[in-house]
DOMAR-261560 format. One line per 10 residues: their letters; for each residue x, y, z of C-alpha. Coordinates in Angstrom, 2 decimals. Layout:
A	X,Y,Z; ...
END
This chain:
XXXXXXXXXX	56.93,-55.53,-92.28; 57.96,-56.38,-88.69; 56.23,-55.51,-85.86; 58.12,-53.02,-83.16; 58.44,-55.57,-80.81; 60.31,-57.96,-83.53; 62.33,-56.28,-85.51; 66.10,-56.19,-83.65; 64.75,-58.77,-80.77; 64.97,-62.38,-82.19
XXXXXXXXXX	66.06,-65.04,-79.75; 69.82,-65.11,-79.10; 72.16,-67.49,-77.05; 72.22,-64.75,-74.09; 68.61,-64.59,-73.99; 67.14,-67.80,-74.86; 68.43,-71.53,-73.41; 66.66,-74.42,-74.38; 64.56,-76.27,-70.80; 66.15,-78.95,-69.60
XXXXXXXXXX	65.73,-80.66,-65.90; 69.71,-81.78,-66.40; 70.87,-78.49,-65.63; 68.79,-78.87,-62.25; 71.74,-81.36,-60.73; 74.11,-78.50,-62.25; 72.60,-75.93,-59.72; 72.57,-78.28,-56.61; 76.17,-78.65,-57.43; 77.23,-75.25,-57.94
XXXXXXXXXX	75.14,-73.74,-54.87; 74.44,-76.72,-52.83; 77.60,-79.21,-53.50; 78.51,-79.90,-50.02; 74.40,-80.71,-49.15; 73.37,-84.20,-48.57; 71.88,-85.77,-51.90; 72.08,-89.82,-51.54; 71.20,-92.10,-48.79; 70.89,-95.60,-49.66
XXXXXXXXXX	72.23,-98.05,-46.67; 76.59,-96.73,-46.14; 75.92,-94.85,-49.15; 76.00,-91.11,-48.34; 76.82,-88.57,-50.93; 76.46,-85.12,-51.46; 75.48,-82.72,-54.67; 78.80,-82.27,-55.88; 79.84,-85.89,-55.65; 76.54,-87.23,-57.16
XXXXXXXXXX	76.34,-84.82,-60.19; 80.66,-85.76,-60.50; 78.77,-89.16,-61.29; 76.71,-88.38,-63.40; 78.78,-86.64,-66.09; 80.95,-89.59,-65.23; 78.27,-91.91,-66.59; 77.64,-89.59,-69.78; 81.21,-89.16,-70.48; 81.76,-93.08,-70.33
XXXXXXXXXX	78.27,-93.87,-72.79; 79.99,-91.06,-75.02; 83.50,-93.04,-75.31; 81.41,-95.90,-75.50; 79.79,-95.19,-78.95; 76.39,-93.95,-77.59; 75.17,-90.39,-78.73; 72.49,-88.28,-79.48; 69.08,-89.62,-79.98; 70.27,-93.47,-79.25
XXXXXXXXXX	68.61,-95.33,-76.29; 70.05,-96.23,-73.10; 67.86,-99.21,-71.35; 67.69,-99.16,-67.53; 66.22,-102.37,-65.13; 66.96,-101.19,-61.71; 65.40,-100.96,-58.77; 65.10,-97.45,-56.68; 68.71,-97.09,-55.98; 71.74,-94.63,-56.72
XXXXXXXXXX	72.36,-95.83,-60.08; 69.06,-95.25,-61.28; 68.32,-91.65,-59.66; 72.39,-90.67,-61.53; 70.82,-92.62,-64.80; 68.34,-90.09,-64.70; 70.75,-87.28,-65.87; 73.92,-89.27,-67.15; 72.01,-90.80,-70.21; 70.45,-87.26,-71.05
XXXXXXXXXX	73.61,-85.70,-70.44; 75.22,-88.14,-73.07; 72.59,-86.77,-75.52; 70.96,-90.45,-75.08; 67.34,-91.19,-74.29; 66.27,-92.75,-70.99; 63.90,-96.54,-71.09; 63.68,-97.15,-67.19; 62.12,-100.61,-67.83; 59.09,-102.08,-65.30
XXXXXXXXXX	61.19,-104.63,-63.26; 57.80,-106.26,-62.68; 57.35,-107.16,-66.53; 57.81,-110.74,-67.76; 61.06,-111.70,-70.25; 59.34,-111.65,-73.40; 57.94,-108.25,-73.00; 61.15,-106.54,-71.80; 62.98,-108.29,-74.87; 60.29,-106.65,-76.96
XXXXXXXXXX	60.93,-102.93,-75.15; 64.56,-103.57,-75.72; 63.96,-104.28,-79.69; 61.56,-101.98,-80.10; 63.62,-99.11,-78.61; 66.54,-100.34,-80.30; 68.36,-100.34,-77.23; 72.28,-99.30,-77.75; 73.02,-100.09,-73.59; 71.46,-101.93,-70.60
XXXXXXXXXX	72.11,-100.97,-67.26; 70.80,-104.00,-65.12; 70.66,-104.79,-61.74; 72.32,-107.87,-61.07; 69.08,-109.57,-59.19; 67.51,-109.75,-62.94; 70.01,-112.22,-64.34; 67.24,-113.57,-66.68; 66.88,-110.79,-68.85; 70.53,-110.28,-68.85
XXXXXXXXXX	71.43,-113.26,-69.94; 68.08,-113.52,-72.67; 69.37,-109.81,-73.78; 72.77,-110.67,-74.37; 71.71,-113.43,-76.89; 69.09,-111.58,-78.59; 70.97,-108.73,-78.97; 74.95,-109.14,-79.33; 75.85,-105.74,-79.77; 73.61,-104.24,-76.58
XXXXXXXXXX	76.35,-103.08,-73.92; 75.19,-104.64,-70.97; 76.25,-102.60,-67.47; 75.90,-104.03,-64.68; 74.76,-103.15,-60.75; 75.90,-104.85,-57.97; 73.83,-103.51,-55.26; 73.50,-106.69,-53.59; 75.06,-108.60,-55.61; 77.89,-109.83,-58.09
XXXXXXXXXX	77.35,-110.69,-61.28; 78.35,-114.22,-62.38; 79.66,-114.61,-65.79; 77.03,-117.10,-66.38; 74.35,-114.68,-66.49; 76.16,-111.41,-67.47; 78.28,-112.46,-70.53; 80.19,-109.65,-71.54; 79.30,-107.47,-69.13; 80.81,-104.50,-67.49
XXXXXXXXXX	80.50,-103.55,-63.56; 78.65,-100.00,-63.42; 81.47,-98.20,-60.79; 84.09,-99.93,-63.48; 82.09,-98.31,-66.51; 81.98,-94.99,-64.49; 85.79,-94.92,-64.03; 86.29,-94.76,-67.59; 84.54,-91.34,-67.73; 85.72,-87.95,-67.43
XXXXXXXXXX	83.34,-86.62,-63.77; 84.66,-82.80,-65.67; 83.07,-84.00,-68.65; 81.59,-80.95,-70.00; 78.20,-81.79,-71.37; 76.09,-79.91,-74.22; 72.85,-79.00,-73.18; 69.72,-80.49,-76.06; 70.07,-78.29,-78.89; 65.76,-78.21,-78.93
XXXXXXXXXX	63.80,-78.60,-75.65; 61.94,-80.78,-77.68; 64.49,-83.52,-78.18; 63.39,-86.83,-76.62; 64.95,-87.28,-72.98; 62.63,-90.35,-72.14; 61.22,-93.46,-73.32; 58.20,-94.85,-71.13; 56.73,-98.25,-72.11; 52.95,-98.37,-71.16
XXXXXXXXXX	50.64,-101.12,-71.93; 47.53,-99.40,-73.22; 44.56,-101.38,-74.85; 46.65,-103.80,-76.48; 49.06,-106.56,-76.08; 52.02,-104.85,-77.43; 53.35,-102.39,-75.22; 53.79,-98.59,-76.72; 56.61,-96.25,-76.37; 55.39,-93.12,-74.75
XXXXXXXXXX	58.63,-90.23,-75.70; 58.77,-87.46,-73.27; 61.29,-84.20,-74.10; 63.38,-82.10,-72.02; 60.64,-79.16,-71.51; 57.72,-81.35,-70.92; 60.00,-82.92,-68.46; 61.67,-79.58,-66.86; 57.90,-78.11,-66.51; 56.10,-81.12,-65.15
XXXXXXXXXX	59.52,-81.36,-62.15; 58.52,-77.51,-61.19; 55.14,-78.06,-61.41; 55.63,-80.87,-58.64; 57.03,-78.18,-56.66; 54.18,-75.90,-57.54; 51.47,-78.26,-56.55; 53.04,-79.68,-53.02; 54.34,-75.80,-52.56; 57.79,-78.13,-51.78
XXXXXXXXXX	60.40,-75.96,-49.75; 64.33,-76.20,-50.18; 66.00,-79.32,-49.35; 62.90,-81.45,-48.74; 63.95,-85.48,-47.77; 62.36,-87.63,-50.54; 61.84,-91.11,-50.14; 61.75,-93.22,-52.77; 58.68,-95.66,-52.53; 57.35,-94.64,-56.03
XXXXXXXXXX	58.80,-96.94,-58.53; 61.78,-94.69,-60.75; 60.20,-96.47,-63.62; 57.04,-95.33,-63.45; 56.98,-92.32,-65.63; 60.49,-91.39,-64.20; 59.14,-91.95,-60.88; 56.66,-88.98,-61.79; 59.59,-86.94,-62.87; 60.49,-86.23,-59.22
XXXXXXXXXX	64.61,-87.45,-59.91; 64.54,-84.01,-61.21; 62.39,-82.39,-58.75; 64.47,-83.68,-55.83; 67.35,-82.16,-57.97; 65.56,-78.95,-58.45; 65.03,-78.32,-54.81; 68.68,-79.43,-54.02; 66.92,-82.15,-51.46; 68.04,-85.92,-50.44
XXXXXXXXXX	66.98,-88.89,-52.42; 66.50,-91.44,-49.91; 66.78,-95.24,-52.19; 64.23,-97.70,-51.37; 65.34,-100.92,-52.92; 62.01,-102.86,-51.79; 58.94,-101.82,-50.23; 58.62,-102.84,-46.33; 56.00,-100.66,-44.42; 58.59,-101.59,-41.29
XXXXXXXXXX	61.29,-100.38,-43.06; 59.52,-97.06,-44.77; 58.80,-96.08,-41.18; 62.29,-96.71,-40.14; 63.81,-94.46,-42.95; 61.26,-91.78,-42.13; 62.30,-91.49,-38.28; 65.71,-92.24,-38.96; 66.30,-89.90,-41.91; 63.30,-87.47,-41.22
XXXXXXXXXX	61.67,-87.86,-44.33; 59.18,-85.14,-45.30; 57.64,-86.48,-48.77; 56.86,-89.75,-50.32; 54.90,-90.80,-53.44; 52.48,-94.22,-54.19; 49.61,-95.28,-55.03; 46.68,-96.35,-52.98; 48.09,-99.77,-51.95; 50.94,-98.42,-50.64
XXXXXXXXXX	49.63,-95.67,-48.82; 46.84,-98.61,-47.27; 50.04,-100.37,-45.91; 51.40,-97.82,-44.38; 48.13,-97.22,-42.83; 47.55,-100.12,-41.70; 51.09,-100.71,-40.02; 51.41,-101.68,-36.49; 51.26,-98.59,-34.51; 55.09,-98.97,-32.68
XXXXXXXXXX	56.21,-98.45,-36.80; 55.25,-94.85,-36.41; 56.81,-94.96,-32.75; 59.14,-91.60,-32.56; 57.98,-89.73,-35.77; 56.90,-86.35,-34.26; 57.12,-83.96,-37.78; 54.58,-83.92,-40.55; 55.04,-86.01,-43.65; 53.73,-85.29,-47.06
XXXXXXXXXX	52.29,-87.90,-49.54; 51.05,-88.14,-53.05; 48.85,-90.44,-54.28; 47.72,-91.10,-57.55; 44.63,-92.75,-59.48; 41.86,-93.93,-57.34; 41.99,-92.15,-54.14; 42.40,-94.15,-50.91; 39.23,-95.14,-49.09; 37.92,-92.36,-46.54
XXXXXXXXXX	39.33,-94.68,-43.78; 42.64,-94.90,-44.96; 42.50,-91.07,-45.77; 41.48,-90.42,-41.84; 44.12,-93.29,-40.57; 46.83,-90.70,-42.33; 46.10,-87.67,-41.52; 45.86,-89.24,-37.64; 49.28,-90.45,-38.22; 50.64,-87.04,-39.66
XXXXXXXXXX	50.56,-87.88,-43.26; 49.31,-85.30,-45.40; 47.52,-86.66,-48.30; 47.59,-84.92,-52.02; 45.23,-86.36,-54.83; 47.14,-86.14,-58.01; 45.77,-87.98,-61.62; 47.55,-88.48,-64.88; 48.95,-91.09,-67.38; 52.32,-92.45,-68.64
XXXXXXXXXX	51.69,-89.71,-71.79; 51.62,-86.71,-69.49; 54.44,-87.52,-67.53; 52.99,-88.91,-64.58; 50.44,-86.49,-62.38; 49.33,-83.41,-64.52; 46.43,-82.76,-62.45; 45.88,-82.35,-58.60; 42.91,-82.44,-56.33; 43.85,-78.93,-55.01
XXXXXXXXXX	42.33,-78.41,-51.49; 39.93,-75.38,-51.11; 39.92,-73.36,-47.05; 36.58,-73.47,-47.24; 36.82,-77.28,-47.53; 38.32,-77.56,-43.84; 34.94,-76.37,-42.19; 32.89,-79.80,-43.48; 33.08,-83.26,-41.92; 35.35,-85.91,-42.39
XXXXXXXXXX	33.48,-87.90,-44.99; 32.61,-84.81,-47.06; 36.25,-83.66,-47.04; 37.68,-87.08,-48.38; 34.75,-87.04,-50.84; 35.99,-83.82,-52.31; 39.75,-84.73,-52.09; 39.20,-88.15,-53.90; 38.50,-86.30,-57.24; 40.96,-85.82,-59.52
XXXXXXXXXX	41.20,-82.18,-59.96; 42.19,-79.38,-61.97; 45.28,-78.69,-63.96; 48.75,-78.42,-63.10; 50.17,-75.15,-62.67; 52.35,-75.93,-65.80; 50.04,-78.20,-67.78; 47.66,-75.54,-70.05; 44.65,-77.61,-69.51; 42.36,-80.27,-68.14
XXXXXXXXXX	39.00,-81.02,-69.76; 35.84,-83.54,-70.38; 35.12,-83.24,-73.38; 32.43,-85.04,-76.28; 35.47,-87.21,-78.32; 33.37,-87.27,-81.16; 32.08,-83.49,-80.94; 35.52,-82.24,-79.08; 32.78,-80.15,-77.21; 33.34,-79.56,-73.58
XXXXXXXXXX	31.01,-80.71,-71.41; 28.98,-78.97,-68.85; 29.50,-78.50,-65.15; 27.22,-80.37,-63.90; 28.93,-83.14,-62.17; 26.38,-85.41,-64.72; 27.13,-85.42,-67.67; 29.77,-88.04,-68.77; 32.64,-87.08,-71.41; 36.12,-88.43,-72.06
XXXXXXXXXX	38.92,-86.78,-69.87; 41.37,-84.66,-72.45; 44.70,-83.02,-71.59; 46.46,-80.30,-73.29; 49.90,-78.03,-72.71; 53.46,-78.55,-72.30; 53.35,-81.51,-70.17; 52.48,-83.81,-73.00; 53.94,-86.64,-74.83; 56.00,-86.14,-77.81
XXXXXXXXXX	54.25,-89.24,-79.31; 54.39,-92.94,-79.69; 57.90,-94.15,-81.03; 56.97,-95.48,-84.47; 53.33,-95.80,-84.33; 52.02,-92.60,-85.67; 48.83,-93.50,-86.72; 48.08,-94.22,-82.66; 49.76,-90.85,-82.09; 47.40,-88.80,-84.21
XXXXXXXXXX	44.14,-90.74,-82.69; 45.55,-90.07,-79.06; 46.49,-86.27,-79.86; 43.66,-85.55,-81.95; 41.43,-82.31,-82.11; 44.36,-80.55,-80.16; 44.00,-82.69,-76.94; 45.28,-85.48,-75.46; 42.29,-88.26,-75.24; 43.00,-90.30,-72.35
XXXXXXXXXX	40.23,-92.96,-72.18; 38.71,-92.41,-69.13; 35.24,-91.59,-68.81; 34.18,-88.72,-66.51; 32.47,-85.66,-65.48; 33.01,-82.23,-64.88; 31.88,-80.79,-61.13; 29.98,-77.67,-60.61; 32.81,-76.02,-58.97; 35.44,-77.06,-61.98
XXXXXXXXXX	36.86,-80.35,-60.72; 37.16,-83.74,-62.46; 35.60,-86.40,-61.55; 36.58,-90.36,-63.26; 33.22,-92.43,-63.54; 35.22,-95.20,-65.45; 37.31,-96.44,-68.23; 36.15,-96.38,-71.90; 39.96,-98.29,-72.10; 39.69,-102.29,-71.18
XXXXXXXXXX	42.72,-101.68,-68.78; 42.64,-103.24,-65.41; 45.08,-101.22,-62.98; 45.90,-103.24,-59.97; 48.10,-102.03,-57.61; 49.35,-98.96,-59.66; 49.81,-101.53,-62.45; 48.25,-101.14,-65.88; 47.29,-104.60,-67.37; 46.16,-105.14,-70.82
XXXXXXXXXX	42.96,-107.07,-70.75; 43.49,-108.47,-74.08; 47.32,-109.01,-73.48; 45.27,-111.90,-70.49; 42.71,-112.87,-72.99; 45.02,-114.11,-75.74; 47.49,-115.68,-72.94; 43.81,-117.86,-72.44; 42.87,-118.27,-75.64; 46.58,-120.18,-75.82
XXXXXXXXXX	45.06,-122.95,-73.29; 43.81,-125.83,-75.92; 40.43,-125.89,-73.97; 39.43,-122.27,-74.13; 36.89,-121.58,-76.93; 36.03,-117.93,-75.49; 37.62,-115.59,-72.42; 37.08,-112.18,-71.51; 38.99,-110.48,-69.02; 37.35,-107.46,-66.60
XXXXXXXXXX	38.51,-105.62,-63.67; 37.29,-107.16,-60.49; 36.75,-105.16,-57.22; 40.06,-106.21,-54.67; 40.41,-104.43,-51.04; 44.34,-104.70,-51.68; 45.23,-104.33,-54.78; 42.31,-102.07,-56.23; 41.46,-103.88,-58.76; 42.57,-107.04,-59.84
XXXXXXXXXX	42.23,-109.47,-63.26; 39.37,-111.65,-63.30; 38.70,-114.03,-66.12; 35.62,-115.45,-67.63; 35.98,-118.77,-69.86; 34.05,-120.60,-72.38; 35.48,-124.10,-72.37; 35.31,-126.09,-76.05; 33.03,-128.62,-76.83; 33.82,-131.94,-74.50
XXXXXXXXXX	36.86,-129.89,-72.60; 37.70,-129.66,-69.40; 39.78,-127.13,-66.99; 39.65,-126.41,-63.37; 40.58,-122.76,-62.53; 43.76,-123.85,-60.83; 44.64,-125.47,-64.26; 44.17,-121.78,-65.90; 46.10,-119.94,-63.52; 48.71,-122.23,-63.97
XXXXXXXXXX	48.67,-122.02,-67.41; 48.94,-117.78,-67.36; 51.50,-118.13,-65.09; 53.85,-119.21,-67.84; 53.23,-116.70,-69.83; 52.53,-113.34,-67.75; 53.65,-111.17,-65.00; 52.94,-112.42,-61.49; 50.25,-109.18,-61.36; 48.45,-109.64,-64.47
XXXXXXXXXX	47.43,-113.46,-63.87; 43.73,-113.63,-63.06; 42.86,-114.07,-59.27; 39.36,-115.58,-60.31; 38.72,-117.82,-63.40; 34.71,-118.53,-64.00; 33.21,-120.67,-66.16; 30.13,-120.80,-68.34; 28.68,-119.43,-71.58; 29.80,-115.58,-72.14
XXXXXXXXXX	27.01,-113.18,-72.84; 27.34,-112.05,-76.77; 25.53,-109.45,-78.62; 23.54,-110.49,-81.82; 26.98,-109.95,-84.05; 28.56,-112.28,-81.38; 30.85,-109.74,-79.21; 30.98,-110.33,-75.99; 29.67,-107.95,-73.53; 32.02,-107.22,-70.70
XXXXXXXXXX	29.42,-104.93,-69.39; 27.72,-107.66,-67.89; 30.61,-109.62,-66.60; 32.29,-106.17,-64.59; 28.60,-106.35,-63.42; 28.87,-109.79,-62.34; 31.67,-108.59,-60.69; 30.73,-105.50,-58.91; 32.63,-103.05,-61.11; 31.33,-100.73,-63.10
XXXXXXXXXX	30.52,-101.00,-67.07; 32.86,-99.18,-69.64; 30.73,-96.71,-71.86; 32.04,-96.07,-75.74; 31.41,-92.54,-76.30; 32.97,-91.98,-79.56; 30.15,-93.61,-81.04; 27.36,-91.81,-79.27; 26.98,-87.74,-77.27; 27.52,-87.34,-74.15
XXXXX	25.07,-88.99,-71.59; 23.80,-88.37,-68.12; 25.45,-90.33,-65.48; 23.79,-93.24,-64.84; 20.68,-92.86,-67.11
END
């Protein structure tokens, strides 16, 4: 028998619509059209025009063969493109890869494969991969960008110019919103513990909920001015294309980052909020002071992972930068918790105030929870700021998965939470706090680097017998790749000789900055223990605690 409330009121088109944050660009149009949307260098362009684009772009990938569920690849810098990319692929029932421009060859070819890539949109200043792509993969449509650039045939074999490509569209196209708020809308490469990257899939309600909890968390007015110094392809630049859309403000493109240039756009286009991680915030506050020279209104700032040091913290609010602490991961779309500053906080001294604000927080207002728990007892663990646990997420703003790996789905999503692999504690007054990294990831600059993906780049050296790769203390960058080695019998390498060698094979950022030799400390089955080489280093040691309960900090 149905209950009252049931019987007669099942969900109906009139009173139930499936989240998605493409409809956001349909609002801006509709009530904010003739507002300012895009700034990038001439290019000025308003809500109408811009979301004209858009369905533009999705009506073209439609003609063009690409439909629901198939995967549109993007390698672009912060630009227009990438912020209309952002709703024309959805809008085309397609699924968004926003590829790390920073990435070597080899491991974009591998995204592209895995993924199973239908269309590239590529910037013309990454002619390599263009021209690699279109041999590995003949039938991949290959669209490019000339933002600076034209593409020469040499490097861009049957490609087509984007603004060509978008005059083959329909910018009436009438697009279907996802028939489930749980169909994918994103595909987010992150390196994780091992060499091969994995494909993190986010879906139209995690990403509609994490935009308005963005909104939520920086209590972000109409029409803000949003500069774009987070990378777009970092979780979908932390899902803010939609959140700029949401709030009908101006997405201000930042091909590069130039602290000069940052502080130019912010005087010259009154820029209110900005995103980055601590070496970019450390830039800006390091700038010359005649940078800042005519920027009289307050600016807001997000910054994410390890909190800036207490001196860079003071240097911006002195400067009129209002700092907010946010933490999260590529699986829960970017930020999902947020360092949220207490009034009672404002009464304590400087260094107590950025003590408390470099934590990582509590939940987003959209995000159901935040938690340290015991992995192997899924018990919570207590408030005492002490006792180490592994930090856990749970709610809406989740990943669907990993794209074909579901045995590494069900480990990260299991007992009902989301088990990130960092270590930390829980605060008397409710916050989390990271101690460390149960993960072997290194994250320099706002950069996750595999430690093993280094190792077996060293191993490839014909005079390594053993490396290990830890996370070595950097003022810059964070942290930054250093590498132990254990030369073979009657070998011989200088360091400059190993840095050379991982050169050829990685990313600029994931080549070690330090390469030490001597025997590598082993356990009595022969493992290496990395504990003591991070303590060689001066960073701290990684604690397993699947294996064992929860400890006491330091004991």
């Amino acid at each position: 028998m149905l209950h009252p409330f049931e019987e007669g009121l099942a969900q109906r088109e009139a009173n139930y619509v499936p989240l998605t944050p493409i409809d956001f660009i349909a609002r801006a149009a509709e009530v904010y059209g003739d507002r300012l949307a895009m700034v990038h260098g001439d290019v000025r362009r308003n809500w109408r025009e811009t979301y004209a684009r858009t369905r533009q772009l999705a009506s073209a990938l439609v003609n063009a063969g690409i439909g629901r569920g198939d995967t549109v690849a993007a390698l672009l810098p912060n630009i227009p493109a990438m912020v209309e990319a952002h709703f024309g692929v959805p809008m085309a029932g397609a699924v968004l890869n926003a590829l790390n421009t920073r990435l070597d060859v080899a491991t974009m070819l591998f995204m592209l494969r895995h993924g199973e890539a239908k269309a590239l949109i590529v910037d013309t200043e990454y002619a390599s991969l263009a021209q690699r792509a279109a041999i590995a993969f003949p039938e991949l449509k290959i669209i490019t960008v000339a933002d600076i650039a034209e593409a020469d045939p040499e490097h861009f074999p049957r490609s087509i110019d984007y603004e060509a490509f978008l005059e083959q569209g329909d910018p009436a196209y009438e697009w279907v919103p996802p028939q489930n708020e749980w169909d994918a809308i994103a595909l987010n490469y992150t390196s994780g513990t091992t060499g091969d990257p994995k494909g993190v899939v986010y879906h139209h309600r995690g990403a509609y909920l994490n935009a308005v909890s963005a909104i939520l968390e920086w209590d972000m007015p109409k029409h803000p001015v949003y500069l774009w110094t987070l990378p777009l392809f970092h979780c979908n630049g932390w899902c803010f294309a939609w959140t700029v859309a949401a709030r009908a403000g101006v997405n201000v493109c930042l091909r590069k980052f130039d602290a000069k240039f940052v502080f130019e756009l912010i005087r010259n286009e009154h820029v209110t909020h900005y995103c980055g991680a601590p070496i970019v915030q450390g830039a800006l506050a390091d700038a010359p002071a005649e940078y800042r020279e005519g920027i009289t209104h307050k600016v807001h700032t997000m910054v994410a992972g390890a909190a800036p040091a207490p001196a860079v913290i003071a240097k911006m609010k002195a400067i009129g930068v209002e700092l907010t602490h946010v933490y999260g991961l590529t699986e829960v779309y970017g930020p999902a918790a947020v360092c949220a500053v207490q009034e009672s906080w404002k009464s304590l001294d400087a260094d107590e105030q950025a003590r408390l604000a470099a934590r990582q927080g509590v939940r987003y207002h959209l995000q159901s929870g935040v938690s340290v728990r015991n992995p192997a007892t899924m018990e919570p663990v207590p408030n005492d700021g002490q006792t180490l646990g592994e930090i856990m997420f749970r709610g809406n703003i989740c990943m669907k998965g990993y794209l074909k790996n579901e045995r590494a789905t069900e480990e990260a999503l299991r007992g009902g939470w989301f088990h990130t692999g960092d270590l930390g504690v829980m605060t008397p007054d409710g916050y989390v706090r990271i101690t460390d990294r149960s993960k072997d990831i290194i994250i320099s600059g706002g950069e996750n680097i595999s430690s093993i993906e280094v190792e077996d780049t060293l191993y490839r050296h014909p005079a390594v017998a053993l490396a290990a790769v830890v996370a070595m203390p950097d003022a810059k960058w964070g942290e930054v790749p250093c590498a132990f080695v254990e030369l073979r019998p009657g070998a011989s390498a200088t360091a400059e000789e190993i840095i050379a060698h991982c050169r050829l094979f990685l990313a600029h950022y994931k080549v070690p900055r330090v390469v030490k030799f001597g025997e590598l400390p082993r356990t009595a089955t022969g493992k290496i223990q990395k504990f003591e080489l991070r303590s060689q280093v001066g960073s701290q040691s990684a604690i397993d605690l699947s294996a064992a309960p929860a400890t006491k900090e330091n004991k």
